[in-house]
C-alpha positions in Angstrom: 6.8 -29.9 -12.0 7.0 -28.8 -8.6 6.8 -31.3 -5.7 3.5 -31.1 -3.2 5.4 -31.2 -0.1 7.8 -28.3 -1.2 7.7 -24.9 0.6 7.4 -24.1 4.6 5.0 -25.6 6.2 2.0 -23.5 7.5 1.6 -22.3 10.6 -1.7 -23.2 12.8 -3.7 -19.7 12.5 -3.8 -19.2 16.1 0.3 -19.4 16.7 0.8 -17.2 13.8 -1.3 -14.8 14.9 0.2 -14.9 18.7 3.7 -15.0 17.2 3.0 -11.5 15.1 1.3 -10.2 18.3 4.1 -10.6 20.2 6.5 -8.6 17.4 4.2 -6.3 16.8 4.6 -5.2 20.8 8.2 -5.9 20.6 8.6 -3.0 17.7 6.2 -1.1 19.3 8.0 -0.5 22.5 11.5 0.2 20.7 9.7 2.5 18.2 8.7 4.3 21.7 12.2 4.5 22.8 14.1 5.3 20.0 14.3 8.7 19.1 16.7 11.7 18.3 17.9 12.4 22.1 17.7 10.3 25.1 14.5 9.8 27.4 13.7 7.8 30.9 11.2 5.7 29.8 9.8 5.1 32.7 10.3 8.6 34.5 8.1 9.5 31.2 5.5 6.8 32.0 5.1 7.6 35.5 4.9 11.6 35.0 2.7 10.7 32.1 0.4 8.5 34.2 0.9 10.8 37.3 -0.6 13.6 35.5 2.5 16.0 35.5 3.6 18.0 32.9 7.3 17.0 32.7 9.6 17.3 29.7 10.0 13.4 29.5 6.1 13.2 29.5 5.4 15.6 27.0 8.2 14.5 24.6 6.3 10.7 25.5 2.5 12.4 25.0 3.4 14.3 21.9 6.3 12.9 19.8 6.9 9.1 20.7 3.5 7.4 21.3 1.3 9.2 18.1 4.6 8.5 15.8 4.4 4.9 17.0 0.7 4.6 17.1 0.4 5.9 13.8 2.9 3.7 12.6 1.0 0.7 13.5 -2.2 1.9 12.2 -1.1 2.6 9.1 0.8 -0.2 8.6 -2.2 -2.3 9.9 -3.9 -0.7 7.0 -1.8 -0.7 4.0 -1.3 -5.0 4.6 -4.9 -6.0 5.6 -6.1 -3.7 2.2 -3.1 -5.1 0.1 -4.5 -8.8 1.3 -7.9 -8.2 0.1 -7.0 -6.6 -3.1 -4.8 -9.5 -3.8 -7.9 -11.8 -2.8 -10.7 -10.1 -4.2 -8.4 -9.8 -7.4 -6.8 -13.2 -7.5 -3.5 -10.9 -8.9 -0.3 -11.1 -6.7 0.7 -7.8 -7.9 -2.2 -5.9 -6.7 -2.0 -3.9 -4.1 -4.3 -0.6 -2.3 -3.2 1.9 -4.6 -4.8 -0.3 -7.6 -8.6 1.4 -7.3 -7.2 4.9 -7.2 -8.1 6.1 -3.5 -4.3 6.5 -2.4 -3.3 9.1 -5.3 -7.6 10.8 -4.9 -6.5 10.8 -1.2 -3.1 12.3 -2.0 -4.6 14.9 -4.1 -6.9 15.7 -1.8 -4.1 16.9 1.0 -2.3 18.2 -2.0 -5.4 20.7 -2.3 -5.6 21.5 1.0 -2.1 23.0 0.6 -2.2 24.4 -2.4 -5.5 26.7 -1.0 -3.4 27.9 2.1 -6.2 25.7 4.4 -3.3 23.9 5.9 -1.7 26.9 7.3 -4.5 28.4 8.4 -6.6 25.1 9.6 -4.3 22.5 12.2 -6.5 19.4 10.6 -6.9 20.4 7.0 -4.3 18.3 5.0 -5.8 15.1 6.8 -9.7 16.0 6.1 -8.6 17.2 2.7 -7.0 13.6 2.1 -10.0 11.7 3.5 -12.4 13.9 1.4 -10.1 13.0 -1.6 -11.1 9.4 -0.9 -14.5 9.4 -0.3 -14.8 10.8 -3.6 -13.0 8.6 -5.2 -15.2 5.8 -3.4 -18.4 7.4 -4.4 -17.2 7.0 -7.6 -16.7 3.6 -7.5 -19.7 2.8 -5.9 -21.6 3.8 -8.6 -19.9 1.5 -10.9 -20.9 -1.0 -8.5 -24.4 0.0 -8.8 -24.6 -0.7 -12.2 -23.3 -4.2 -11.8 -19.3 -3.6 -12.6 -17.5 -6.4 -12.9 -13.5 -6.9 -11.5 -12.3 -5.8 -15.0 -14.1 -2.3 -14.9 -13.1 -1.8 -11.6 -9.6 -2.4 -12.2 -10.1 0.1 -15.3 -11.6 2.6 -13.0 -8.6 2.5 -10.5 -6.5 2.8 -13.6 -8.7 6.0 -14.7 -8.7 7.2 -11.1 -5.2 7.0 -10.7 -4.1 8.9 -14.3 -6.7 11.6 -13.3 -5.2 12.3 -9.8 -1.8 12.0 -10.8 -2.4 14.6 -13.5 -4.1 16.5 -11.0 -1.3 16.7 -8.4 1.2 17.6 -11.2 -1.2 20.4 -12.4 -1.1 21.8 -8.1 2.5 21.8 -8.4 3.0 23.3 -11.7 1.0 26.0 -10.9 2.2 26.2 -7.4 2.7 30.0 -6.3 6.3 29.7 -5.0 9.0 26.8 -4.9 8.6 26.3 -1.1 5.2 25.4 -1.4 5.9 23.0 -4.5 8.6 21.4 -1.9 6.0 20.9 0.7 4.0 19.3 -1.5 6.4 17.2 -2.9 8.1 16.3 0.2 4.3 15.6 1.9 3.6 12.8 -0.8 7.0 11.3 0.0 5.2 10.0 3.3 6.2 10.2 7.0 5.4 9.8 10.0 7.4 12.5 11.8 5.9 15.7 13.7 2.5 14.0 14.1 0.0 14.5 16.7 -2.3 12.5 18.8 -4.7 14.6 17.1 -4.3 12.8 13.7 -4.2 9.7 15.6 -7.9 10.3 16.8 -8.8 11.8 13.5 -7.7 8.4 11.8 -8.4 5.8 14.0 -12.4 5.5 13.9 -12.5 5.1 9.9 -9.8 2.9 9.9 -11.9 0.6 12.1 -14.6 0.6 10.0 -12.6 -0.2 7.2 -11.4 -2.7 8.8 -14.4 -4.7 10.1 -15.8 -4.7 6.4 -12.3 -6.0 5.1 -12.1 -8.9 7.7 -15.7 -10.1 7.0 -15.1 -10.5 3.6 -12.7 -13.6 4.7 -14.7 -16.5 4.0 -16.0 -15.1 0.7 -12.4 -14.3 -0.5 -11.8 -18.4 0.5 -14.2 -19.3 -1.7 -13.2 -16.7 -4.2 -10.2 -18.8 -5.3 -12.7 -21.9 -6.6 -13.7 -18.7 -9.2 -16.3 -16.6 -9.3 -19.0 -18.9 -11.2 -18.1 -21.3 -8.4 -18.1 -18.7 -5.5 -21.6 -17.3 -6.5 -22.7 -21.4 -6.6 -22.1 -21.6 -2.9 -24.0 -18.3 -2.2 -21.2 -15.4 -2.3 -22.7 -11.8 -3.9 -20.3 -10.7 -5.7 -21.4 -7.4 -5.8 -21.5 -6.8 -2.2 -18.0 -8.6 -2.0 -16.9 -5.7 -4.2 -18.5 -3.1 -2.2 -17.7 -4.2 1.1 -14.0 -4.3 -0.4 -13.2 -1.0 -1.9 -15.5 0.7 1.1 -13.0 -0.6 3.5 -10.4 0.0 1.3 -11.4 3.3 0.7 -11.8 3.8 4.6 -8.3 2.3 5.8 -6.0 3.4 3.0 -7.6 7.1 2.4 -7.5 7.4 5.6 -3.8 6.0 6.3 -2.6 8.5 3.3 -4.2 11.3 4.8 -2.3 11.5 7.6 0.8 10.1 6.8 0.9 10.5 2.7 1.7 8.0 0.4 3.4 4.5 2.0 4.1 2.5 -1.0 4.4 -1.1 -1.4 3.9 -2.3 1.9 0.5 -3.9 0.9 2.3 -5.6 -2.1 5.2 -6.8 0.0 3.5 -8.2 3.1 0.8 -10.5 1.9 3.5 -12.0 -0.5 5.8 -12.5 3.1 3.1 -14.4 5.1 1.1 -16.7 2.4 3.2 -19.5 2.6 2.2 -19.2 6.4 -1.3 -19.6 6.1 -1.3 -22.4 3.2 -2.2 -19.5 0.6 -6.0 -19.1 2.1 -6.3 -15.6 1.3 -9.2 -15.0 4.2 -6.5 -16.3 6.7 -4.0 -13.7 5.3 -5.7 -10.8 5.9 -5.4 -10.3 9.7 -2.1 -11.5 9.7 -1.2 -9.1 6.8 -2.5 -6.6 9.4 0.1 -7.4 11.4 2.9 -7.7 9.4 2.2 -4.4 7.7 2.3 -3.0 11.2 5.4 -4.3 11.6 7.3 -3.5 8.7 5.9 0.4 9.2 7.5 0.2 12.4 10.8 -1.1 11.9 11.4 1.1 8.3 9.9 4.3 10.2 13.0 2.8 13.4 15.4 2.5 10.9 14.7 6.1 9.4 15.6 7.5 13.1 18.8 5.5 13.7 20.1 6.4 10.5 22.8 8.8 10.8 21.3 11.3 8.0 20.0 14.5 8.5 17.2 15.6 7.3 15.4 12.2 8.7 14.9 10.2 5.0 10.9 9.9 4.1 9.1 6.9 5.1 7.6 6.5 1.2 11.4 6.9 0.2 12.4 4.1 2.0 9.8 1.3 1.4 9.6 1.9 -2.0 13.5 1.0 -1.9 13.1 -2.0 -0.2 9.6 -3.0 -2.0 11.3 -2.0 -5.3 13.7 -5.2 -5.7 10.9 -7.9 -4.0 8.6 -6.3 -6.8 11.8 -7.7 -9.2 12.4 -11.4 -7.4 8.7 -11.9 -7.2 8.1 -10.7 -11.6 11.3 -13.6 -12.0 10.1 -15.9 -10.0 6.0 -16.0 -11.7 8.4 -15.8 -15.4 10.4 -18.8 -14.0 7.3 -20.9 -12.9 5.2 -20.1 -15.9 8.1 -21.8 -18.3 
């Protein structure tokens, strides 16, 4: 049996929180000043703020601040979502991709470029990915209207997933040259490179909705873990748990994938990093899995631009190599704890 007092001790919310803060600046910042060729910082800021249209201001305006604001959103999203997945479905292996909007929102963008609209439209492989997901959430919805429970949700993220993945695969099969298969293919990799503030603006309102509904499912996801008979005892709708949940979801994560494609395993690896930090109380995980998804973005989408390979690697590429061998550890450590 394992001892009660094993394990780091967690942290009071408030510290956490400011301790993540302050990282979250720090990679901020160098995400801003790393890049391909050198740039005064602060000449930029001050031509920037000045109003003149210097090269160091317009390298600052429309390469360095959208990359790294971008970065931060998404990353905000994928670990808040993966949180409340993990909550809402009391697995540790769950994570945003689970109820199907990430591969509908994929498919979505992979549409938009399959019917020429992204070369003929600047915005339409982002609203193609967002329209992707709100399908895929109206679907689910109506599950939820007929009083769904987890287990059919999970099926229909399962169902969602297959269909859009078959879907994708049907775009590029049929795709009318090889170049456009390799954009596709190389779009679902995921990056964050040769984005605009214009996807930043386009992102950034439905990712705060999505985020107010996933934060004010915190105390309902506390009392989630006493079970669900338990949790609907002390006056927690299930239903509207749900809902709330997969709209945010839906809102954050489509949202995140349709302007940067598909980020995997960042939402898996992140709440997993910090629960020992908050005692395991899933509702206090979820803005500092917010945080730390931030984080992580920012430092992979760093390390991607200090690497000495050219072509710049793809941001999916290398997450899903780092979230790859946790996904390993954590499947040996459950096997070791269920003996």
């Amino acid at each position: 049996m394992r001892r009660a007092g094993r394990g780091p001790s967690p942290l009071p919310p408030s510290l956490l929180l400011a301790l993540l803060g302050l990282a979250l600046l720090a990679v901020f910042a160098l995400s801003v000043a790393v890049g391909y060729a050198p740039l005064d910082l602060g000449a930029a800021f001050g031509d920037l703020l000045a109003g003149r249209e210097s090269l160091p201001a317009l390298v600052l305006r429309e390469l360095r601040l959208p990359r790294a604001m971008l970065g931060a959103l998404v990353g905000f999203s994928l670990g808040l979502s993966g949180a409340a997945l993990q909550g809402l479905l009391r697995n540790p292996l769950a994570e945003p991709g689970v109820i199907g909007v990430s591969s509908t929102a994929a498919f979505g963008a992979v549409l938009a470029f399959y019917s020429g609209l992204s070369a003929s439209v600047a915005l339409a492989l982002p609203l193609g990915g967002i329209a992707g997901a709100v399908l895929a959430t109206l679907l689910l919805f109506i599950l939820l209207g007929r009083g769904a429970g987890t287990t059919t949700l999970i099926l229909a993220g399962v169902a969602l997933n297959s269909f859009a993945g078959a879907a994708t695969s049907l775009a590029l099969n049929l795709a009318p040259n090889p170049y456009a298969a390799l954009e596709i293919v190389f779009w679902l990799m995921g990056s964050l490179a040769d984005r605009s503030l214009a996807h930043v603006l386009l992102a950034l309102p439905l990712m705060l909705v999505g985020w107010a509904l996933l934060l004010s499912t915190a105390p309902a996801l506390d009392a989630l873990t006493l079970g669900e008979d338990t949790a609907a005892s002390l006056g927690v709708d299930l239903t509207w748990l749900r809902v709330r949940l997969i709209g945010g979801t839906a809102l954050a994560v489509g949202s995140a994938v349709a302007v940067a494609g598909a980020i995997g395993f960042v939402g898996l690896v992140v709440p997993h990093l910090l629960r020992p930090a908050v005692a395991n109380r899933p509702g206090r995980l979820l803005l500092a899995s917010g945080f730390g998804g931030a984080i992580l973005v920012l430092l992979a989408d760093t390390a991607l631009r200090l690497a000495p390979i050219r072509p710049e690697l793809k941001l999916g590429v290398v997450t899903a190599l780092i979230g790859a061998p946790f996904l390993f550890s954590l499947v040996d450590r459950m096997r070791r704890e269920a003996r």
